[in-house]
C-alpha positions in Angstrom: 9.8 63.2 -52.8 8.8 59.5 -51.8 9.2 58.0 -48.1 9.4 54.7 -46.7 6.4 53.5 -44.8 7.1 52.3 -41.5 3.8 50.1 -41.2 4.2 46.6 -40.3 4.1 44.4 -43.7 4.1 47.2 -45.7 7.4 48.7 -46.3 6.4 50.6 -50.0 7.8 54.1 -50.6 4.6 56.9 -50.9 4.1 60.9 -51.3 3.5 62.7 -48.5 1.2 65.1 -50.4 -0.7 62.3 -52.2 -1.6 59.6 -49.1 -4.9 58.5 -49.5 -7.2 57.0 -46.0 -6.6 53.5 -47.7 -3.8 53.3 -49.2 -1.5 51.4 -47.0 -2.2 47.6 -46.4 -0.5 46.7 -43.3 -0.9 44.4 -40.0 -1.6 46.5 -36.8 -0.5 43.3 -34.6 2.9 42.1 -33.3 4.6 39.1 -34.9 3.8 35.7 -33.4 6.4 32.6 -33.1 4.6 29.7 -31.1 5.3 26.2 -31.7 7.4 26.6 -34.8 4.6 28.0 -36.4 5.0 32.1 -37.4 2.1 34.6 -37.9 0.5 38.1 -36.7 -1.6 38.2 -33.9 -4.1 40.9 -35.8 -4.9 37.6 -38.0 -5.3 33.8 -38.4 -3.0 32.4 -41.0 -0.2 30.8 -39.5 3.0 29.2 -41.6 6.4 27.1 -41.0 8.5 29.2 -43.3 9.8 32.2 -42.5 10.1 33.6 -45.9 6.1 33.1 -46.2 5.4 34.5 -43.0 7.2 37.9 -44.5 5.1 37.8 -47.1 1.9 37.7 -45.9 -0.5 40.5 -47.1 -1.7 42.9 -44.3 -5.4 42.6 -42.9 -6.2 46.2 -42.3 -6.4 49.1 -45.1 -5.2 52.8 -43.6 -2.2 55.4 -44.3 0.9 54.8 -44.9 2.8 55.8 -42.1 6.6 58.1 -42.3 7.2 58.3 -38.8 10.1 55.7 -37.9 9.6 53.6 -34.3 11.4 53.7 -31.3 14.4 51.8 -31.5 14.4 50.0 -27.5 16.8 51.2 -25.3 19.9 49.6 -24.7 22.2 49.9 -21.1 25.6 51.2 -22.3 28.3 48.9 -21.3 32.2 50.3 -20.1 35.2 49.0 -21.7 36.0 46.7 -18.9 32.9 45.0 -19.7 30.3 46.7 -16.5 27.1 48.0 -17.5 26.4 51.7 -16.5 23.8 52.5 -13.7 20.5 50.9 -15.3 18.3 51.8 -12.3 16.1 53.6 -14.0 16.0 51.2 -16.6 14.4 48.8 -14.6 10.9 47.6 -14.1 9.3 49.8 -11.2 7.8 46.4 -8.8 8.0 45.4 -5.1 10.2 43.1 -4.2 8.6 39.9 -2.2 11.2 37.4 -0.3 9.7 33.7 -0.1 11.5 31.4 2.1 10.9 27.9 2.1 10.1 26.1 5.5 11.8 24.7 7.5 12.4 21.1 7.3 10.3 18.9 9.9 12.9 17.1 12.8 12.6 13.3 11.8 10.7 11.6 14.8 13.0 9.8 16.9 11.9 5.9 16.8 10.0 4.9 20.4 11.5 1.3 21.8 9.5 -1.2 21.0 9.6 -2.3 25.1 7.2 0.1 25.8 4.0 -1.0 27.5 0.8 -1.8 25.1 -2.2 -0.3 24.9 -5.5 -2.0 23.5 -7.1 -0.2 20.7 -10.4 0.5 21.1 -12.8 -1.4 18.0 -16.2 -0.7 16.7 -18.5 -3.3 15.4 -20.2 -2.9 12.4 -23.9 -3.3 12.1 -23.3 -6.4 9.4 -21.1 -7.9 11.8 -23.8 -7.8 14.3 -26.4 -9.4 12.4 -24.4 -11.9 10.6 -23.2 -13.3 14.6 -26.8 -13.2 15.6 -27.9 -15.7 12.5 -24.6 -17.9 13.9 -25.7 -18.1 17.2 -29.4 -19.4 16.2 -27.8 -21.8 14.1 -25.5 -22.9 16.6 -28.2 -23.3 19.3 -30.5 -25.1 16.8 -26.9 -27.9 16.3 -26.5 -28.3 20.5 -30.7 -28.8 20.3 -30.3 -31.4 18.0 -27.7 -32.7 19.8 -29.3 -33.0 23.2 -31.5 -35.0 21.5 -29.7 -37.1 19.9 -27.4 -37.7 23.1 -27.8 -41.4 23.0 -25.2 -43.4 21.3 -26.8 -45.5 18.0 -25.4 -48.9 18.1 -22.4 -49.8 15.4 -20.9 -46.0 16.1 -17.4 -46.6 15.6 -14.5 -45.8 18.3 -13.1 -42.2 18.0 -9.8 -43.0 19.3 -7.2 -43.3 16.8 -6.3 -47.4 15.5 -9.2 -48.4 17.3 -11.9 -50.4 14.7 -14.3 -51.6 17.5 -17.8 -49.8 17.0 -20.5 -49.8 19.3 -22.8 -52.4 20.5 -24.6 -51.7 23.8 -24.2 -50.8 26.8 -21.6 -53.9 27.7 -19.2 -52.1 24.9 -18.2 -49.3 27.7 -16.1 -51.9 30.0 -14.4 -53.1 26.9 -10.8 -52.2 26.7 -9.9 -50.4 23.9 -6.2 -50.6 22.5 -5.2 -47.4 20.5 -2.4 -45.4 19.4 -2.5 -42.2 21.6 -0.4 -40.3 18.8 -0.6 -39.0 15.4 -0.3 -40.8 11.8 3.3 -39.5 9.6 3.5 -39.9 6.3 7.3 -39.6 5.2 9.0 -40.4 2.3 6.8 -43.0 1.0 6.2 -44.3 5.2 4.0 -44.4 7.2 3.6 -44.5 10.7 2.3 -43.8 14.4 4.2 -41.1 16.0 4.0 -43.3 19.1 5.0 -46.8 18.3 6.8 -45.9 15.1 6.2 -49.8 13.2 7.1 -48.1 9.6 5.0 -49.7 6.3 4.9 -48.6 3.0 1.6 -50.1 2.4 -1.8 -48.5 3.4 -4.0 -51.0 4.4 -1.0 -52.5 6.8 -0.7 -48.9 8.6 -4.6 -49.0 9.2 -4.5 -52.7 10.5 -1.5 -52.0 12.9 -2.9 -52.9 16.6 -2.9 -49.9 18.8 0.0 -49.7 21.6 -2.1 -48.1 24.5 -5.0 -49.3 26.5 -7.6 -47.1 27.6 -11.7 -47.2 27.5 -13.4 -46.0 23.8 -14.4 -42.9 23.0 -17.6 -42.6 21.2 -18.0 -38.7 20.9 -15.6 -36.4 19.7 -14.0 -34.2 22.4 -14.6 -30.1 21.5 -10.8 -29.1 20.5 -11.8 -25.5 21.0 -9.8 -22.9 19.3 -7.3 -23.7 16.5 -4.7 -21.3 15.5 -5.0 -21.1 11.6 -3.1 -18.8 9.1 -5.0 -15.7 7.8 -5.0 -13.8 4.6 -4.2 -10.0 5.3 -2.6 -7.3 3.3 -1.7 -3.3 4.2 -2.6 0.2 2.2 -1.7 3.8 3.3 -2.8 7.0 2.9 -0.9 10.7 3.5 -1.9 10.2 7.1 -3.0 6.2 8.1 -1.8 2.8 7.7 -4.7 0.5 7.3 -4.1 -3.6 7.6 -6.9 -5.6 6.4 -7.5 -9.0 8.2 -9.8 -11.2 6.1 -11.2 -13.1 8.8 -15.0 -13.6 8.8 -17.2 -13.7 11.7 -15.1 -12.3 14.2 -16.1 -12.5 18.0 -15.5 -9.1 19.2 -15.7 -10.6 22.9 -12.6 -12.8 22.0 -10.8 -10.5 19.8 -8.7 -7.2 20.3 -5.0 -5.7 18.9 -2.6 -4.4 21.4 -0.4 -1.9 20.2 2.4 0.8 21.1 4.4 3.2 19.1 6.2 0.5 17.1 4.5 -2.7 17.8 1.7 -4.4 16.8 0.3 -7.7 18.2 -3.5 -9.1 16.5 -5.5 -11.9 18.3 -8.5 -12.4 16.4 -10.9 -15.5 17.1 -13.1 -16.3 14.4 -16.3 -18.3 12.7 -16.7 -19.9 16.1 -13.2 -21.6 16.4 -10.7 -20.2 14.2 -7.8 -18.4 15.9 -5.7 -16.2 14.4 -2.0 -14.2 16.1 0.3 -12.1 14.3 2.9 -10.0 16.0 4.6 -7.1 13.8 7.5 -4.8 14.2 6.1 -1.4 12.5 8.4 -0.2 9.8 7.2 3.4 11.3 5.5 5.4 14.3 2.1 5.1 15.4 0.2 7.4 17.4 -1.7 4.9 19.7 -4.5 7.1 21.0 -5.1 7.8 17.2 -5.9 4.3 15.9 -9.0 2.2 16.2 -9.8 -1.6 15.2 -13.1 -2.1 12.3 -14.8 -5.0 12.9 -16.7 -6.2 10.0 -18.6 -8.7 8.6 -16.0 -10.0 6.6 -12.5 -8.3 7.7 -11.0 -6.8 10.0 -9.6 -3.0 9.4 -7.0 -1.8 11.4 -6.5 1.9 11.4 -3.2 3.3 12.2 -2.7 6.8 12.7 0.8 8.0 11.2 2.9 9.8 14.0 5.1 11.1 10.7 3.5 12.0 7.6 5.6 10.3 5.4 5.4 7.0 2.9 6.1 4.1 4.6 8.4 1.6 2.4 7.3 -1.6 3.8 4.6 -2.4 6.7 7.1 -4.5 8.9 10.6 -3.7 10.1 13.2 -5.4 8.9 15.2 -7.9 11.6 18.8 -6.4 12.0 21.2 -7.9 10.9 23.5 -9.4 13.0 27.5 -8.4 12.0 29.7 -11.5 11.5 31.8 -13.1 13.6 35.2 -12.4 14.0 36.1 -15.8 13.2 34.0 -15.7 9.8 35.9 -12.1 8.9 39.1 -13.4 9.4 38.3 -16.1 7.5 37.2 -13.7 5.1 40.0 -11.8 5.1 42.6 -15.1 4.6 40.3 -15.8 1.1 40.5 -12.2 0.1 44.8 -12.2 0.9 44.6 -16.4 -1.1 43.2 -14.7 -4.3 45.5 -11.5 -4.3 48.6 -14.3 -4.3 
């Protein structure tokens, strides 16, 4: 009497009494569906279709096999639709409870009135070098100067409208007529700020006589410092807010950033007469104590230390804004009543 044979990818009837050692071709794996593709795991060849992947021919040569698997066991369910006790029916593990943690209390935002604290700077060893080879330079322009301290004959006057040039010594007690303000050039005009005579011709504004009297002035008076703007930009990390001040040459003697929790105010001075402020409202919280000034050859870094470790959306804090008046909103509302009619 023939049986079935219960051997994966087999499935041909056999005799008991005649079942020869190789006999049965079969797959000894478990059926694999990955990525629409369908196979054994016992062997390579892989397919789309199902109807291939059942007929496959087995990889391994053995018995054929009468003895039926166990079917898996299934929890019996009641009529209203309960399953029955499955305790034992359920994987034997311990039970781990993972909480998540607790969220962080958002810093409350310091007033921006509290007192400022300089940060303390370090000067790079570029920066160093680079001043010294300024300072050799500049003493090698005031030797040259003090050398050349006499005035050449037919140097022109310095003051502004003034076209007398010099011609000796008797040229000091010469009265010099000059405009003591500052050329405009407006809408096609131009002008002295201090006598205002308006010409749209050129060669008219130079020739205009000056309005004040005074004595010449046949070396240029040192202006000193000049507030000029200066390129900067900002970057962060997880845990630091960095500004980068492209100034070049700075004077750390002359230069320093005073800070508290919210506030930021840079005074940088230079390549010998360049000055440079910026005051900014943080869009965050510093920690003061945390952050340090780089002075470099070429920039300056500023190194804020986050008080919150969070992205910052912006460097600088937004102005409020202020709510409108009540006469605009009644306005407002009168428009708003105009178009409903």
């Amino acid at each position: 009497m023939s049986v079935l044979c219960y051997n994966k990818g087999c499935g041909q009837r056999f005799d008991p009494e005649n079942n020869p050692d190789d006999g049965c071709t079969y797959h000894p794996g478990v059926p694999v569906f990955h990525d629409a593709l369908k196979g054994w795991s016992c062997c390579k060849r892989r397919t789309t279709d199902f109807s291939d992947f059942l007929s496959i021919v087995g990889c391994t040569k053995g018995p054929h096999n009468k003895e039926k698997p166990p079917e898996p066991v299934k929890p019996d369910v009641t009529s209203s639709g309960e399953k029955k006790d499955t305790d034992n029916q359920k994987p034997k593990f311990n039970e781990y409870i993972i909480s998540a943690p607790k969220p962080q209390e958002a810093i409350r935002r310091p007033s921006a009135d509290e007192p400022m604290v300089r940060l303390q700077h370090k000067v790079s060893g570029s920066l160093k070098q680079a001043l010294e080879k300024l300072k050799l330079s500049e003493n090698a322009a005031e030797k040259k100067e003090e050398d050349n301290d006499e005035i050449k004959i037919g140097t022109s006057c310095k003051n502004g409208g003034c076209t007398k040039s010099f011609e000796g010594p008797a040229s000091d007690s010469d009265v010099c007529l000059y405009h003591s303000g500052f050329p405009i050039f407006h809408e096609g005009m131009k002008y002295w700020s201090c006598c205002k005579r308006k010409t749209s011709d050129f060669n008219t504004f130079l020739s205009q006589e000056g309005c004040t009297k005074g004595t010449h002035l046949w070396r240029k008076k040192d202006a000193g410092t000049k507030v000029v703007p200066c390129r900067f930009d900002w970057h962060q990390t997880g845990s630091q807010v960095i500004i980068s001040i492209y100034a070049k040459n700075t004077v750390p003697e002359l230069s320093y950033v005073d800070a508290n929790s919210t506030t930021l105010n840079i005074h940088v001075i230079f390549e010998g007469e360049k000055e440079f402020e910026q005051k900014i409202s943080l869009w965050g919280v510093i920690d003061v104590s945390k952050s340090i000034v780089n002075m470099m050859a070429a920039k300056i870094e500023v190194a804020m230390k986050k008080s919150e470790a969070m992205s910052w959306a912006r460097l600088d804090l937004p102005p409020p804004v202020a709510p409108p008046k009540e006469n605009e909103k009644k306005k407002e509302e009168d428009d708003s009543e105009d178009e409903d009619e």
